[in-house]
C-alpha positions as a Markdown table, in Angstrom:
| # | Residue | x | y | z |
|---|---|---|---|---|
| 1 | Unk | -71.3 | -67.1 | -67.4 |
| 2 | Unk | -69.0 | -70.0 | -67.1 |
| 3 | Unk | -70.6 | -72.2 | -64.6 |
| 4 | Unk | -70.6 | -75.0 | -66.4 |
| 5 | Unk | -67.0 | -75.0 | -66.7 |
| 6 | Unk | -65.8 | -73.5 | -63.0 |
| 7 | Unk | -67.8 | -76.9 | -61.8 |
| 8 | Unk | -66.3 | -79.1 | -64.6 |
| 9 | Unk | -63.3 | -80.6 | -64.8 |
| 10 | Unk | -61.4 | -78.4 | -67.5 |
| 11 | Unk | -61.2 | -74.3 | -68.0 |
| 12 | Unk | -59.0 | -73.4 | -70.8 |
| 13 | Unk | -60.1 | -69.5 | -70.3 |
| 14 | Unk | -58.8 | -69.3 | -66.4 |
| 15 | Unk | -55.1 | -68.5 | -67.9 |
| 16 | Unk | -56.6 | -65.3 | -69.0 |
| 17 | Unk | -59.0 | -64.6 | -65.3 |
| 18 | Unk | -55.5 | -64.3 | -63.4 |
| 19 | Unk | -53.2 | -62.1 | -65.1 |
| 20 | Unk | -50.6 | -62.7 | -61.7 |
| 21 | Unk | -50.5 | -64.9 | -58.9 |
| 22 | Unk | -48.2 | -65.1 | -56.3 |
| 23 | Unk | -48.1 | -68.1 | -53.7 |
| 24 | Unk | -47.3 | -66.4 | -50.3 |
| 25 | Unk | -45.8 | -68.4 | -47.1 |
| 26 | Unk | -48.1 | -71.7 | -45.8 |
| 27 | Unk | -49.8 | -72.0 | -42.7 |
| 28 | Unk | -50.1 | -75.4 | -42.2 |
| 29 | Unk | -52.7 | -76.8 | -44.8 |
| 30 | Unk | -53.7 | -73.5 | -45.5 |
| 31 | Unk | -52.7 | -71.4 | -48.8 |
| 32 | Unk | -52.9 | -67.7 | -49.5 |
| 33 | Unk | -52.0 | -66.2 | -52.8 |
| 34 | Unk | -51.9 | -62.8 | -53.9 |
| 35 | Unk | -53.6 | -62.2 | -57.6 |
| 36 | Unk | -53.7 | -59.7 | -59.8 |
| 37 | Unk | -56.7 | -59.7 | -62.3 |
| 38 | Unk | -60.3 | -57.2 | -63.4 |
| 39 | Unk | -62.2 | -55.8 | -61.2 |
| 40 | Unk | -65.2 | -58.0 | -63.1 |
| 41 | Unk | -64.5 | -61.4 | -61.9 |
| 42 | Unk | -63.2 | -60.4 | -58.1 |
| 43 | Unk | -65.0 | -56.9 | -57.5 |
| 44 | Unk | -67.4 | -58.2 | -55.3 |
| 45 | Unk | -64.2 | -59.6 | -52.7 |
| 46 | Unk | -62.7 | -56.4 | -52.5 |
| 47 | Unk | -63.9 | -55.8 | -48.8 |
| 48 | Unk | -63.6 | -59.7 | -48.2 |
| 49 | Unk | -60.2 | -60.7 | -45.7 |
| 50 | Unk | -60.4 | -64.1 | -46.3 |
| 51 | Unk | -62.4 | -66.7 | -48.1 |
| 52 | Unk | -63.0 | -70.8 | -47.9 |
| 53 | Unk | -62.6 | -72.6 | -51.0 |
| 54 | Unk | -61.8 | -75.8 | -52.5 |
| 55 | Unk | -60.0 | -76.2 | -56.1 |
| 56 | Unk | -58.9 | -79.4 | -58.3 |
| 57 | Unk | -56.1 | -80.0 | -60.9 |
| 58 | Unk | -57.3 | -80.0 | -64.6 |
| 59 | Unk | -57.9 | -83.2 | -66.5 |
| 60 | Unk | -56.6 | -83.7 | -69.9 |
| 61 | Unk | -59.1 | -84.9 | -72.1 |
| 62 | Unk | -57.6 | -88.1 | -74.0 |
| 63 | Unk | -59.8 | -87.5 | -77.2 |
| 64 | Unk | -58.4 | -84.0 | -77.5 |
């Protein structure tokens, strides 16, 4: 459904995926968060511990 824009560089609809997120203690360059959001976009991780991913910063668009 939005593909496109989870590979992309921008996703102006994320602010309203994650309706709470909490940054919990580091571990070295590890990061665990708690969130708070539907059961449609993290159902499927209810049973999961822990996950691998990677993430990036937005970029503004200049001819916005």
């Amino acid at each position: 459904m939005y593909e496109d824009k989870i590979t992309g560089t921008q996703f102006p609809e994320a602010a309203g995926i994650l309706w709470k997120l909490e940054s919990l203690p580091s571990k070295g360059l590890s990061r665990q968060f708690k969130i708070i959001s539907s059961y449609f976009w993290f159902g499927k991780l209810a049973d999961v511990e822990q996950f691998e991913g990677s993430s990036h910063a937005d970029q503004s668009d200049e001819n916005e």
